[in-house]
mmCIF file of the N, C-alpha and C atoms, coordinates in Angstrom:
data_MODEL
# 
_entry.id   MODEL 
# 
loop_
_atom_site.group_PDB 
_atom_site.id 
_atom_site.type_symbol 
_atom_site.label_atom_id 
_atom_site.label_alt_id 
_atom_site.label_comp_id 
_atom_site.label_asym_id 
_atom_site.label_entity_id 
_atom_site.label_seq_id 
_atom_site.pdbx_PDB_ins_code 
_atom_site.Cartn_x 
_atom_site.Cartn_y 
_atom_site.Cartn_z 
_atom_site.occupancy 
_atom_site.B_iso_or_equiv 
_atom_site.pdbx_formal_charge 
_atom_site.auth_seq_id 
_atom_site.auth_comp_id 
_atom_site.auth_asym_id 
_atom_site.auth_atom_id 
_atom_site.pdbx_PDB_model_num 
ATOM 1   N N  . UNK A 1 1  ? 114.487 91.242  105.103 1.00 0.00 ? 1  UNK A N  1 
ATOM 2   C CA . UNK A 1 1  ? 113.040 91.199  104.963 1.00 0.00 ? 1  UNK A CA 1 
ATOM 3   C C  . UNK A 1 1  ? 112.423 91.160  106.356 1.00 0.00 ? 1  UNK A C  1 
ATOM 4   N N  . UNK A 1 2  ? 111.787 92.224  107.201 1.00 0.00 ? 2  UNK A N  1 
ATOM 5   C CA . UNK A 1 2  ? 110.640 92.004  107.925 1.00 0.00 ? 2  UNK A CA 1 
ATOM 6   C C  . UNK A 1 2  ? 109.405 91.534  107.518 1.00 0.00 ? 2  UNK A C  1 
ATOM 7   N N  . UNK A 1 3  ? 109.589 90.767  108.642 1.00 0.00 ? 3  UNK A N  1 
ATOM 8   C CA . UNK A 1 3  ? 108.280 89.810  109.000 1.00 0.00 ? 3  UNK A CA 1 
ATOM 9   C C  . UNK A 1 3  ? 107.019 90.381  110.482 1.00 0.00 ? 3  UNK A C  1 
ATOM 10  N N  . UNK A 1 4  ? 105.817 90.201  109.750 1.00 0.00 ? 4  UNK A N  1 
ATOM 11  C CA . UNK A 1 4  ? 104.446 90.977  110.716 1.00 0.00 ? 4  UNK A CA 1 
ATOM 12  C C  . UNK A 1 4  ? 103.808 89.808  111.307 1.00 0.00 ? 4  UNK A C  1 
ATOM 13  N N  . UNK A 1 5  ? 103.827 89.791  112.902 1.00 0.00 ? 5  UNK A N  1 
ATOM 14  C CA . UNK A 1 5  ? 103.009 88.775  112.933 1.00 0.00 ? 5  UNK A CA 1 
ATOM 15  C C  . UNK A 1 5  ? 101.774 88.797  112.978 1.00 0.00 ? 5  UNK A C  1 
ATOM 16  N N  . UNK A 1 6  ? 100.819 88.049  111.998 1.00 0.00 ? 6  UNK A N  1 
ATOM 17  C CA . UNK A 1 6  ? 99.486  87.820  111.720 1.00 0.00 ? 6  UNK A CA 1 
ATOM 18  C C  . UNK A 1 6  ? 98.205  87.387  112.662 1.00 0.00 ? 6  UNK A C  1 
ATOM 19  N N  . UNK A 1 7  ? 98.850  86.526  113.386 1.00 0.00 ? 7  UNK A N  1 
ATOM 20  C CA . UNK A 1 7  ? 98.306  85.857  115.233 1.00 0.00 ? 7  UNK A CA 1 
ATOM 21  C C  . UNK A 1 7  ? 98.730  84.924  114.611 1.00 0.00 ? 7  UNK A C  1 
ATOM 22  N N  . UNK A 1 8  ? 98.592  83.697  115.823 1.00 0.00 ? 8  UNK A N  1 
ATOM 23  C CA . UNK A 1 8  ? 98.694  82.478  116.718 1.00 0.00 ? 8  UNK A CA 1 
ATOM 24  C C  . UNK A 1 8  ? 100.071 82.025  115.597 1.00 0.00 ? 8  UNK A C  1 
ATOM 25  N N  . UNK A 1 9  ? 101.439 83.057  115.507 1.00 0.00 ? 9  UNK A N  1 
ATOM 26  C CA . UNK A 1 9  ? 102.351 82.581  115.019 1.00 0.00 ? 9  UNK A CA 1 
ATOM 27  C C  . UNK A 1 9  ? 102.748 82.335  113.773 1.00 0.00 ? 9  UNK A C  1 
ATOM 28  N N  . UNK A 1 10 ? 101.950 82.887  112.867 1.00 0.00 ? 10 UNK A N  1 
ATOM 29  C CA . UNK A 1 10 ? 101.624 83.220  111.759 1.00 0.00 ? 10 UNK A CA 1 
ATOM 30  C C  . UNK A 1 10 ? 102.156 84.628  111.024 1.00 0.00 ? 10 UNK A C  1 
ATOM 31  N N  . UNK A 1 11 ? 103.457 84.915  109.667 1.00 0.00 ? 11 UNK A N  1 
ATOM 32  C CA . UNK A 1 11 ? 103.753 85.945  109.719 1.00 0.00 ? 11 UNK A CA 1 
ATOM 33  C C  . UNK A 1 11 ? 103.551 85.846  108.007 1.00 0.00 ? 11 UNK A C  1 
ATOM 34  N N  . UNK A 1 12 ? 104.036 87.503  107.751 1.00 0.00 ? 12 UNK A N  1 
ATOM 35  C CA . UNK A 1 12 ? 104.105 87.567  106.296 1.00 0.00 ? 12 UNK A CA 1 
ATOM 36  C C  . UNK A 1 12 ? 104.767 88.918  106.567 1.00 0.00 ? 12 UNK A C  1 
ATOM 37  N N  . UNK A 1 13 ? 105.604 88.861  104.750 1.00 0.00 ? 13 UNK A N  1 
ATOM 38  C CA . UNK A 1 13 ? 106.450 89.612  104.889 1.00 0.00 ? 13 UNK A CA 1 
ATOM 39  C C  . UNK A 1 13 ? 105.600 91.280  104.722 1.00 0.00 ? 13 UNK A C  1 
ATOM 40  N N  . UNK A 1 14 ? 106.334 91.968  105.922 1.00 0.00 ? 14 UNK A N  1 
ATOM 41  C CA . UNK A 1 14 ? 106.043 93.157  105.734 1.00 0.00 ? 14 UNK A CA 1 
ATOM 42  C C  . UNK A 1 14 ? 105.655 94.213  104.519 1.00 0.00 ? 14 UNK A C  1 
ATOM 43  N N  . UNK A 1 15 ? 106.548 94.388  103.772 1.00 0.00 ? 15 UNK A N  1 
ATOM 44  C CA . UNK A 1 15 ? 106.977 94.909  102.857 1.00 0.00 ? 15 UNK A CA 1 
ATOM 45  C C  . UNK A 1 15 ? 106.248 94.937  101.441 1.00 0.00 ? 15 UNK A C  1 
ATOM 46  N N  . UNK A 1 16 ? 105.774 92.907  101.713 1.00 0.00 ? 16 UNK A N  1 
ATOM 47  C CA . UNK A 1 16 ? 104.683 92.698  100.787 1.00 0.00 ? 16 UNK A CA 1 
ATOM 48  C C  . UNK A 1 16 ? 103.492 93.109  100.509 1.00 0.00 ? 16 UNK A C  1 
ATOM 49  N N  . UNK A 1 17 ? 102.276 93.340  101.926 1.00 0.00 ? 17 UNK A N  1 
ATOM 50  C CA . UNK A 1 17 ? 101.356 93.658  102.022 1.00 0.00 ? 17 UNK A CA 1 
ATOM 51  C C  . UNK A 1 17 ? 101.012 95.131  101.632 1.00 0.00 ? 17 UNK A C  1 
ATOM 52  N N  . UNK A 1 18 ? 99.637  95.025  100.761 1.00 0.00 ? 18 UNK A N  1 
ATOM 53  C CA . UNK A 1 18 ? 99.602  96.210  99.941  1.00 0.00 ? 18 UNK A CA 1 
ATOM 54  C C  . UNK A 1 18 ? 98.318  96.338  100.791 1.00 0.00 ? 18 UNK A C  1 
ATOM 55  N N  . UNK A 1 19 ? 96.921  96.127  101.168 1.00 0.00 ? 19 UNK A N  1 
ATOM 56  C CA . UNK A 1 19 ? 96.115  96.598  101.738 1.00 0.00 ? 19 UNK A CA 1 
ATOM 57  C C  . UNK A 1 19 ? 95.947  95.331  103.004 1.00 0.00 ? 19 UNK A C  1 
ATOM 58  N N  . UNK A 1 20 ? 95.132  96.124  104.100 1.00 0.00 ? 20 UNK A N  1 
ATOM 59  C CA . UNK A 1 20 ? 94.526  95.087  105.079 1.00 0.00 ? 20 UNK A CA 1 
ATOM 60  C C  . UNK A 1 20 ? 92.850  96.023  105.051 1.00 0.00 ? 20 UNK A C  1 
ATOM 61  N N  . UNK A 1 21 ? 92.316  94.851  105.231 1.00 0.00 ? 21 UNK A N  1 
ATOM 62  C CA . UNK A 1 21 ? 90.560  95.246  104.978 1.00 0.00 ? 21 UNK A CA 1 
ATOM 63  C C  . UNK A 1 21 ? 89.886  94.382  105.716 1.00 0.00 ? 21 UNK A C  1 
ATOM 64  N N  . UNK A 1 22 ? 88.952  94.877  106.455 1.00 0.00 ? 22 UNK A N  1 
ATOM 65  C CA . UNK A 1 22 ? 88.073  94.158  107.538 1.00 0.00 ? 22 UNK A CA 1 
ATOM 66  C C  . UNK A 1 22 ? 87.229  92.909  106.518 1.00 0.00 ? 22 UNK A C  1 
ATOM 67  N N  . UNK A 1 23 ? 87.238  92.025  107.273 1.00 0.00 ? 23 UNK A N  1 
ATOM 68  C CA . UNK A 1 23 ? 86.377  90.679  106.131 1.00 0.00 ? 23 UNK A CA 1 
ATOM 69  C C  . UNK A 1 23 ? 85.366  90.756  105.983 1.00 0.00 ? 23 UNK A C  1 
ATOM 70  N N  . UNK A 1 24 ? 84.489  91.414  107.109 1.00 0.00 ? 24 UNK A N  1 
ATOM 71  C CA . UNK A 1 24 ? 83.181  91.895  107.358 1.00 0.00 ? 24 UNK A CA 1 
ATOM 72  C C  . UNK A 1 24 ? 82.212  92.562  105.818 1.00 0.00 ? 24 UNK A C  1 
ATOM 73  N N  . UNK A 1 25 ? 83.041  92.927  104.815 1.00 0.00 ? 25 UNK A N  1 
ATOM 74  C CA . UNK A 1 25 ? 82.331  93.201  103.782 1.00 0.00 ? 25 UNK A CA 1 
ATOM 75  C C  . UNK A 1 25 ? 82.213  92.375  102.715 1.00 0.00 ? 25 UNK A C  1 
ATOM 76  N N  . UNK A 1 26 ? 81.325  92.649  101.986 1.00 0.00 ? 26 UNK A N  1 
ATOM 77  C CA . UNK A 1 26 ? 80.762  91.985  100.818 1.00 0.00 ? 26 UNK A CA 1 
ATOM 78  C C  . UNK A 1 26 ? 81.806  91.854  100.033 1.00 0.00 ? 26 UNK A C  1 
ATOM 79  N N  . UNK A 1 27 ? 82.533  92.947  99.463  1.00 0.00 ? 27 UNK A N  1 
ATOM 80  C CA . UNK A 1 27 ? 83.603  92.999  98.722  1.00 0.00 ? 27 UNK A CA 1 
ATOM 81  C C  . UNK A 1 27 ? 84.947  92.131  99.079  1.00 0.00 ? 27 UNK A C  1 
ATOM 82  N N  . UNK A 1 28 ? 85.140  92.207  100.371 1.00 0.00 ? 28 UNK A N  1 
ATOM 83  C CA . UNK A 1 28 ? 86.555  91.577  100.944 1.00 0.00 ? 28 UNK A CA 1 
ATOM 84  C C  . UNK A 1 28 ? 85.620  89.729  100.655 1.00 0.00 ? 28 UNK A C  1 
ATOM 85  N N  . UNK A 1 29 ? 84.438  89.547  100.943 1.00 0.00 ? 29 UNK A N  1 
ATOM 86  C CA . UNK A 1 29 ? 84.231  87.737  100.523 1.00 0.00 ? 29 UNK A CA 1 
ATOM 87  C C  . UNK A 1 29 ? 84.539  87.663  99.806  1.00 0.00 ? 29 UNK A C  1 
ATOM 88  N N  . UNK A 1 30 ? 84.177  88.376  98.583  1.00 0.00 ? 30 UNK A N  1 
ATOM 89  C CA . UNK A 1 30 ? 84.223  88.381  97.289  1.00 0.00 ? 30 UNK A CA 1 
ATOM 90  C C  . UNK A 1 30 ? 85.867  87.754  97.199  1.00 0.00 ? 30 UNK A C  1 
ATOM 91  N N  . UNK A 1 31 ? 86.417  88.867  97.133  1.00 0.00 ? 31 UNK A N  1 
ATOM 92  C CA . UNK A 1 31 ? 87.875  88.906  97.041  1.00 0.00 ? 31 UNK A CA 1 
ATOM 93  C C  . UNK A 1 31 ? 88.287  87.260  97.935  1.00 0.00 ? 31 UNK A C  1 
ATOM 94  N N  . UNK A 1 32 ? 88.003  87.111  98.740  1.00 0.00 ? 32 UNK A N  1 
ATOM 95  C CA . UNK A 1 32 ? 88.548  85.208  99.215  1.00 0.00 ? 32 UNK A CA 1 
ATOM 96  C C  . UNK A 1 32 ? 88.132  84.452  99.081  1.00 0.00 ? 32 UNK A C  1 
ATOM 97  N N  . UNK A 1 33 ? 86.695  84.652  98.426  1.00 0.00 ? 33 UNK A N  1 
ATOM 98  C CA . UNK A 1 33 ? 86.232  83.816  97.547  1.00 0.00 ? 33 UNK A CA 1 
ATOM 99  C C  . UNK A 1 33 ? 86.811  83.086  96.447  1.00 0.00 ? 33 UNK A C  1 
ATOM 100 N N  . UNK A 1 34 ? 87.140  84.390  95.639  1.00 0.00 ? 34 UNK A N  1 
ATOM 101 C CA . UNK A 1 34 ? 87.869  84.004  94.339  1.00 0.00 ? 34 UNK A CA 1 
ATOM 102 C C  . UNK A 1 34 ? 89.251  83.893  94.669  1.00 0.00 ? 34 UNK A C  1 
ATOM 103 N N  . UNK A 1 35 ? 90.004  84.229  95.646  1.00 0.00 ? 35 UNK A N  1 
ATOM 104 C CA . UNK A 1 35 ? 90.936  83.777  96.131  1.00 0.00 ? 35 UNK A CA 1 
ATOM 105 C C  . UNK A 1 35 ? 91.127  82.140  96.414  1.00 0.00 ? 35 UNK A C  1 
ATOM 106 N N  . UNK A 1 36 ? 90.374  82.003  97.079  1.00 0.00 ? 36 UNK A N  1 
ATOM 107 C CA . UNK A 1 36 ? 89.966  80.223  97.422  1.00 0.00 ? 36 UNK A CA 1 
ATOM 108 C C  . UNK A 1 36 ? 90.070  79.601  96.264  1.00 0.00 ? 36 UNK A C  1 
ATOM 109 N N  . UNK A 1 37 ? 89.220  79.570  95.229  1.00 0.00 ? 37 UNK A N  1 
ATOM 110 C CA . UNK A 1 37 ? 88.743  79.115  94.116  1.00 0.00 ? 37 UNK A CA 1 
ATOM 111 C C  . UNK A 1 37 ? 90.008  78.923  93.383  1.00 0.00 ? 37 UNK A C  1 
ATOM 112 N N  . UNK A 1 38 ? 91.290  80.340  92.855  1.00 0.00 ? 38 UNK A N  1 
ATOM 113 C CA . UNK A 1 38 ? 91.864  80.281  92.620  1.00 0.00 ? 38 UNK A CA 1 
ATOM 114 C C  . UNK A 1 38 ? 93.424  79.450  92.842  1.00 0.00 ? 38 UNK A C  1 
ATOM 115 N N  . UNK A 1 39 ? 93.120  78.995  94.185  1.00 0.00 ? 39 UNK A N  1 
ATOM 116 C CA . UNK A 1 39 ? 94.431  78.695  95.315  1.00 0.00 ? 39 UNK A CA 1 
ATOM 117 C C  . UNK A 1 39 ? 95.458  79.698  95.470  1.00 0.00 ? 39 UNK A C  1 
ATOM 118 N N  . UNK A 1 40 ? 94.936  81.022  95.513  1.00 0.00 ? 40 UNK A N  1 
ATOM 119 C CA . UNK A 1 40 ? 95.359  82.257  95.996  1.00 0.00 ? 40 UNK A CA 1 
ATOM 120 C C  . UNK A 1 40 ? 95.488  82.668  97.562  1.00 0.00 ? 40 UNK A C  1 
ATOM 121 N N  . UNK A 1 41 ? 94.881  81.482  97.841  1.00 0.00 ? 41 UNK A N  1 
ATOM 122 C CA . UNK A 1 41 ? 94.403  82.049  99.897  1.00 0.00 ? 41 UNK A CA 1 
ATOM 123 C C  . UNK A 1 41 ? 95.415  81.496  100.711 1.00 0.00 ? 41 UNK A C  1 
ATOM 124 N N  . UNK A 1 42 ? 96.028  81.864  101.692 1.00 0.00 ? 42 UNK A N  1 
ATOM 125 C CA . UNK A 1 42 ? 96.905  81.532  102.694 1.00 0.00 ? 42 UNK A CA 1 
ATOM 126 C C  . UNK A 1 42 ? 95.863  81.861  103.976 1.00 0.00 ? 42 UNK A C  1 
ATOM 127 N N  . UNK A 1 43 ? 95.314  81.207  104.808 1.00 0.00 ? 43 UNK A N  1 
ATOM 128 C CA . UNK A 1 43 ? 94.848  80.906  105.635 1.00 0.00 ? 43 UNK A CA 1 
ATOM 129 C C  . UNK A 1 43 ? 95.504  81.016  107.098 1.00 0.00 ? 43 UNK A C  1 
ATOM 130 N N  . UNK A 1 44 ? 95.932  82.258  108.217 1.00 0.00 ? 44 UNK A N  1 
ATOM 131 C CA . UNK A 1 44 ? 96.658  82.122  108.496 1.00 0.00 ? 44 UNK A CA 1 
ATOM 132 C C  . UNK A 1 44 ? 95.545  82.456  110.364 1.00 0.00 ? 44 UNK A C  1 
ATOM 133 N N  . UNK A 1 45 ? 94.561  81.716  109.901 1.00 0.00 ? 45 UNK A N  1 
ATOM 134 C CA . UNK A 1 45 ? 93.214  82.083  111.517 1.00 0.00 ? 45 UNK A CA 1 
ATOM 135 C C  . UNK A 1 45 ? 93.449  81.032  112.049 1.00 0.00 ? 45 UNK A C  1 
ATOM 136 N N  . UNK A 1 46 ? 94.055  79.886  112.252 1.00 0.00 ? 46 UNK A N  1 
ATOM 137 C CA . UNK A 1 46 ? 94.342  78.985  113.077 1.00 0.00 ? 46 UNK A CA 1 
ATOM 138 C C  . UNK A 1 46 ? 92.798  78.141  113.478 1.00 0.00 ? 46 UNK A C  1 
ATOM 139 N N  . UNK A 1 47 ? 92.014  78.270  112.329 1.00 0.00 ? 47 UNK A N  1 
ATOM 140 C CA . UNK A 1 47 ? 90.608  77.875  112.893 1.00 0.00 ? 47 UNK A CA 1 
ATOM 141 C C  . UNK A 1 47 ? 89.420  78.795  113.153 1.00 0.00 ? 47 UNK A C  1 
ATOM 142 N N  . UNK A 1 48 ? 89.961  80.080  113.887 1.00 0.00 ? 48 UNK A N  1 
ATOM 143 C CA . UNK A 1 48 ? 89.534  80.833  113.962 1.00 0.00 ? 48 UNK A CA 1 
ATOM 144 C C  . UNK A 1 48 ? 88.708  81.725  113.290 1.00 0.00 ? 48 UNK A C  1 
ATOM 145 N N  . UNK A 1 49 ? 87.718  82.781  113.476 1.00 0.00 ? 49 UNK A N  1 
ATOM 146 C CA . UNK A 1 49 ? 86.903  83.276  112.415 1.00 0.00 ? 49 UNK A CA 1 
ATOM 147 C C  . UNK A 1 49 ? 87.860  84.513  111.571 1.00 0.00 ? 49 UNK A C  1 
ATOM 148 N N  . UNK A 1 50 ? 87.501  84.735  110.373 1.00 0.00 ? 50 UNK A N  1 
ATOM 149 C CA . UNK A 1 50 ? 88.778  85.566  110.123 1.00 0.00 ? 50 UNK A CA 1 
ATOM 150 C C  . UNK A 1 50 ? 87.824  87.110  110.585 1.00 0.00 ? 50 UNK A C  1 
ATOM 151 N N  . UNK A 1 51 ? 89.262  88.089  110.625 1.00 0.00 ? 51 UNK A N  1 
ATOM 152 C CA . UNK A 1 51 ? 88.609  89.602  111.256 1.00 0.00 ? 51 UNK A CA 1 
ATOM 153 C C  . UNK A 1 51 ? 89.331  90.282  110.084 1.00 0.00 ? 51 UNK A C  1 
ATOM 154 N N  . UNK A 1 52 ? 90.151  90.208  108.997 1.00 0.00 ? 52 UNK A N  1 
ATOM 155 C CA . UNK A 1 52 ? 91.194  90.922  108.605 1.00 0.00 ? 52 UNK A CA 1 
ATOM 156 C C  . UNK A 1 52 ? 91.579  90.224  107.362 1.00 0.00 ? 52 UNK A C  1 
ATOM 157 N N  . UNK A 1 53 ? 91.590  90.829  106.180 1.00 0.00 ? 53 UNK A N  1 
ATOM 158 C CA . UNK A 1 53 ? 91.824  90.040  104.996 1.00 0.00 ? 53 UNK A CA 1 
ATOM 159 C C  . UNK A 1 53 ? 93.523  90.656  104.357 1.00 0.00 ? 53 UNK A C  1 
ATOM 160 N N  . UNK A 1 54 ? 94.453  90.281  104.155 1.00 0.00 ? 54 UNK A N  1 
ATOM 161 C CA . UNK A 1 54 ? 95.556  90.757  103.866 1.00 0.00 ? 54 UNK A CA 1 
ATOM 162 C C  . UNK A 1 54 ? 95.770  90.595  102.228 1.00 0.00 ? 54 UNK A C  1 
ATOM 163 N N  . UNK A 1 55 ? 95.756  91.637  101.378 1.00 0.00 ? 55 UNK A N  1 
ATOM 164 C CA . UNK A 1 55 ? 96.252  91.669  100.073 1.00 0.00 ? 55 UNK A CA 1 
ATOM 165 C C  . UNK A 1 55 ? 97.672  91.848  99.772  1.00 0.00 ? 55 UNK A C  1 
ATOM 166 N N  . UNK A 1 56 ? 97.894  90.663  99.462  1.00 0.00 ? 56 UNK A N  1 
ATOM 167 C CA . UNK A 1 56 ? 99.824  90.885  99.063  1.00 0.00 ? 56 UNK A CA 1 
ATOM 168 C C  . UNK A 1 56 ? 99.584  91.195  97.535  1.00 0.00 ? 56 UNK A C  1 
ATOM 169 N N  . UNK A 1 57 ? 100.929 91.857  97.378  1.00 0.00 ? 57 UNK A N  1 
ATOM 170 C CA . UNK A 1 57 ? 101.554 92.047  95.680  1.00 0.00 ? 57 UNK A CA 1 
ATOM 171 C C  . UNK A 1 57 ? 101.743 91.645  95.001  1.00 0.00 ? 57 UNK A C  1 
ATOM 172 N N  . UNK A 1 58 ? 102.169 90.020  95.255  1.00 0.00 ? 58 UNK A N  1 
ATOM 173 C CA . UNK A 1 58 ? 101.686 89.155  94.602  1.00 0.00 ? 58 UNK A CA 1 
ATOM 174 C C  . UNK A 1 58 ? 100.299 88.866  93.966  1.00 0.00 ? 58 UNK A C  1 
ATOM 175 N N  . UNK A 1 59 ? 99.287  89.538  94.415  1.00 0.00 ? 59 UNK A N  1 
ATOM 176 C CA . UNK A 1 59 ? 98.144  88.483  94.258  1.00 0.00 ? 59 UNK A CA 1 
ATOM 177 C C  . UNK A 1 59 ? 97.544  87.349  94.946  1.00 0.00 ? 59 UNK A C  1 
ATOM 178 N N  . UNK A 1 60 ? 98.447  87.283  96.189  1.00 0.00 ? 60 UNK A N  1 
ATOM 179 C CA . UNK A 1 60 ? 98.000  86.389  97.408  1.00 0.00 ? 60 UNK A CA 1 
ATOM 180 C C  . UNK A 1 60 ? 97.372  86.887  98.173  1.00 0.00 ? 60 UNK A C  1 
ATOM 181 N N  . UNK A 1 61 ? 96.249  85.691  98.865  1.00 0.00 ? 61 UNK A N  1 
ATOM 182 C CA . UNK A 1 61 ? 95.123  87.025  99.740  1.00 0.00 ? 61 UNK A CA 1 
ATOM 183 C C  . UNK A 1 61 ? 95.625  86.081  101.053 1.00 0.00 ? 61 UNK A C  1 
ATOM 184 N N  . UNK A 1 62 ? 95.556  86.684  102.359 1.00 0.00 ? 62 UNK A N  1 
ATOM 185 C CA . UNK A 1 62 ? 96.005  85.985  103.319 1.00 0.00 ? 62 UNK A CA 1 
ATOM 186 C C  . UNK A 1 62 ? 94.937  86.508  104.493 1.00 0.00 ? 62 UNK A C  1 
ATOM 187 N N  . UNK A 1 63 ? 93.853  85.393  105.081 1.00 0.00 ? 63 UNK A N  1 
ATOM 188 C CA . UNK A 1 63 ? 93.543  85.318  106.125 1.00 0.00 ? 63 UNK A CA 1 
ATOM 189 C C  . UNK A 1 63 ? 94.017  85.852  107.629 1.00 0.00 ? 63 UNK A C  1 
ATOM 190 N N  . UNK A 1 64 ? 93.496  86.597  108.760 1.00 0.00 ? 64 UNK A N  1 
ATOM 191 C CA . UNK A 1 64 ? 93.885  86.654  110.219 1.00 0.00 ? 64 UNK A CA 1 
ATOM 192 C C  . UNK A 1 64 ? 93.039  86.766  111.159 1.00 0.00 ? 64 UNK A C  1 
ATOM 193 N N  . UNK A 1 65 ? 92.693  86.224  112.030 1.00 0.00 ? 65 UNK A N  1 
ATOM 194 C CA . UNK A 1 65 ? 91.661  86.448  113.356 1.00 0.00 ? 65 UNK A CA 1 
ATOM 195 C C  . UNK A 1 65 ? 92.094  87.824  113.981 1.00 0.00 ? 65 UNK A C  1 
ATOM 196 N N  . UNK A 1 66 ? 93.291  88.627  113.609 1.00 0.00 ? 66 UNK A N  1 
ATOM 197 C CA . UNK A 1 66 ? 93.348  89.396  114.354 1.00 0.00 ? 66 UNK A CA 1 
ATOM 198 C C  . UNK A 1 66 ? 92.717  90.925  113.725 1.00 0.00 ? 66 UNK A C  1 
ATOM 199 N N  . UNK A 1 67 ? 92.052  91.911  114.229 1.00 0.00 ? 67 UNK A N  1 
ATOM 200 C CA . UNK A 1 67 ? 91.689  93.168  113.594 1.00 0.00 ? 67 UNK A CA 1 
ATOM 201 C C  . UNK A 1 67 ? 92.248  93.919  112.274 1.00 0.00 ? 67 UNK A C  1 
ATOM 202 N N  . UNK A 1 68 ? 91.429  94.587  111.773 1.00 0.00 ? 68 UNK A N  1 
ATOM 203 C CA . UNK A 1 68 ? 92.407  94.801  110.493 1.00 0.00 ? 68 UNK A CA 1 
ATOM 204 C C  . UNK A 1 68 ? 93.526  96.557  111.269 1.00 0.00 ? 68 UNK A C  1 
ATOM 205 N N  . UNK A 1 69 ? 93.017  96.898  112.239 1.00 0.00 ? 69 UNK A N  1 
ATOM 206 C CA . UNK A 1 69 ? 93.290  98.176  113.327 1.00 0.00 ? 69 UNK A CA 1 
ATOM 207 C C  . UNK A 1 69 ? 94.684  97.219  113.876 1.00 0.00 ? 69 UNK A C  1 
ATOM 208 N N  . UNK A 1 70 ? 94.678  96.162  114.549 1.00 0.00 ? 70 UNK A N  1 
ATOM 209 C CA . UNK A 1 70 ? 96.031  95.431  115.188 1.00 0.00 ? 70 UNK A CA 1 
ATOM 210 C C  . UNK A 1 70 ? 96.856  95.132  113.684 1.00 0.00 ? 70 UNK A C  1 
ATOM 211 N N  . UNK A 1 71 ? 96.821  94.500  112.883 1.00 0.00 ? 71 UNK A N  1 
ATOM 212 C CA . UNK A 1 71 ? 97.646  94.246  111.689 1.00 0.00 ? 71 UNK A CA 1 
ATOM 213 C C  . UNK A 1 71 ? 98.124  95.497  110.812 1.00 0.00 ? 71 UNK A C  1 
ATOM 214 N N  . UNK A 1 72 ? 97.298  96.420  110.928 1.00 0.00 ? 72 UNK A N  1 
ATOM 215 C CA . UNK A 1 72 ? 97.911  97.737  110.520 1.00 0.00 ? 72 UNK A CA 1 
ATOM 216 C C  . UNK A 1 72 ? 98.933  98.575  111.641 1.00 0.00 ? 72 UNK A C  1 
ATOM 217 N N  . UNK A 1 73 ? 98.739  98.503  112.418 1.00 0.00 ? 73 UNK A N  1 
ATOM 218 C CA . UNK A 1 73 ? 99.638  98.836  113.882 1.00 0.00 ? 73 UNK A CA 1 
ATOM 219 C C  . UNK A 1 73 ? 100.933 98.265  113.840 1.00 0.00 ? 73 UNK A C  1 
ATOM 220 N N  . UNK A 1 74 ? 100.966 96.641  114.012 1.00 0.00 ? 74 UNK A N  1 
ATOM 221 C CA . UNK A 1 74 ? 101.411 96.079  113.521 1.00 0.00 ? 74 UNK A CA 1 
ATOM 222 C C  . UNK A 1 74 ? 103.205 96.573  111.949 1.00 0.00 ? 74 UNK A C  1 
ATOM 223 N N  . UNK A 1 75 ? 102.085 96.872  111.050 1.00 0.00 ? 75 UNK A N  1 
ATOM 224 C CA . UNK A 1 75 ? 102.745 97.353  109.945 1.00 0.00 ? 75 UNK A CA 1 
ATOM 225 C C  . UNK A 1 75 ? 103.357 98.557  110.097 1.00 0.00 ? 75 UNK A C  1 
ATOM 226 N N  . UNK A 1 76 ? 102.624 99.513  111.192 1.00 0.00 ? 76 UNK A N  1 
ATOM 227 C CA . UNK A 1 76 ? 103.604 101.003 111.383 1.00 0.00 ? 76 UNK A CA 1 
ATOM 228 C C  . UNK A 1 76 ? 104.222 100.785 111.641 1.00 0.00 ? 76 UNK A C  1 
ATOM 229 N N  . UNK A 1 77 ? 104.430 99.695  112.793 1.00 0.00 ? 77 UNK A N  1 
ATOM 230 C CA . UNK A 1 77 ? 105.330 99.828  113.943 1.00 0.00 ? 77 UNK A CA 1 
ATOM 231 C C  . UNK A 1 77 ? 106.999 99.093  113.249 1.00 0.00 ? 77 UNK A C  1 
ATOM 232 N N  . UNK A 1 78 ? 106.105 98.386  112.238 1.00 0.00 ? 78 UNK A N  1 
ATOM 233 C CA . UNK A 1 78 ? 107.401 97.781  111.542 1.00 0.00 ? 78 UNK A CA 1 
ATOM 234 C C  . UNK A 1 78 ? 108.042 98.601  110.723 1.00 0.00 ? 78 UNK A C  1 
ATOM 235 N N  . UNK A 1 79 ? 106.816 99.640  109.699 1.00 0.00 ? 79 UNK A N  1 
ATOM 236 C CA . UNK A 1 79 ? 107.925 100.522 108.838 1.00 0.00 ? 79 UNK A CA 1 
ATOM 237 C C  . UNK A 1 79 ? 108.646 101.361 109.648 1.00 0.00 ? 79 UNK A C  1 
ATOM 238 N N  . UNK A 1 80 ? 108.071 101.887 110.873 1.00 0.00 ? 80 UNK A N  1 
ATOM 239 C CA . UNK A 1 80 ? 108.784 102.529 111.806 1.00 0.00 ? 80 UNK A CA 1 
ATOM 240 C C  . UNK A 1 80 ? 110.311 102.308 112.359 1.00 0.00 ? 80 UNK A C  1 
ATOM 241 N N  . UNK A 1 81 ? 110.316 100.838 112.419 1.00 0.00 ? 81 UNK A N  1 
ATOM 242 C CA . UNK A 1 81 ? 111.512 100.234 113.137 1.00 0.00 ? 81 UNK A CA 1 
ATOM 243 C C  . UNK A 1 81 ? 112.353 100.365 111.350 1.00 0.00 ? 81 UNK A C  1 
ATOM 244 N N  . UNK A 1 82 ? 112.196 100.348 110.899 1.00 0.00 ? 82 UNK A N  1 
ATOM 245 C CA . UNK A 1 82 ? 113.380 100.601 108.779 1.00 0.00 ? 82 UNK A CA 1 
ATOM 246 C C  . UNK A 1 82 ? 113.643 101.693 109.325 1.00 0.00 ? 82 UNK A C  1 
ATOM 247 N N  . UNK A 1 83 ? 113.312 102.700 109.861 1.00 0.00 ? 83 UNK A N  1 
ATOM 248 C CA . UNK A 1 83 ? 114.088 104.088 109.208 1.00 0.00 ? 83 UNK A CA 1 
ATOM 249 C C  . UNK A 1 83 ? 115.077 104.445 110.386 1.00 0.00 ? 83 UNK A C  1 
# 
């Protein structure tokens, strides 16, 4: 299982993540909103403001301060390194 790091040391498994989406929209609150509510949210901004909302396959939504452009990079670079 690869692991992506999220920032400040913070990872999730590669493989899992089905979308990354800037938080900046109405729709992505929405979505960690009811994430929150649910105890669906993994929180992974260290405090920080989040920039990047991570949808796992599970149904887990996971927080990052880092860009949703760096966490997708991130994810190439990892499916890149499988083949």
């Amino acid at each position: 299982m690869r692991l992506v790091n999220i920032g400040f040391g913070n990872m999730v498994a590669a493989a899992r993540v089905m979308a990354v989406v800037s938080a900046d929209s109405a729709p992505a609150r929405r979505t960690v909103q009811d994430a929150r509510e649910e105890k669906r949210l993994i929180d992974g901004t260290a405090g920080h403001k989040a920039s990047s909302v991570l949808v796992l396959e599970n149904g887990m939504v996971a927080l990052s301060a880092l860009q949703a452009e760096t966490v997708a990079a991130r994810l190439q670079s990892e499916n890149e390194g499988e083949k």
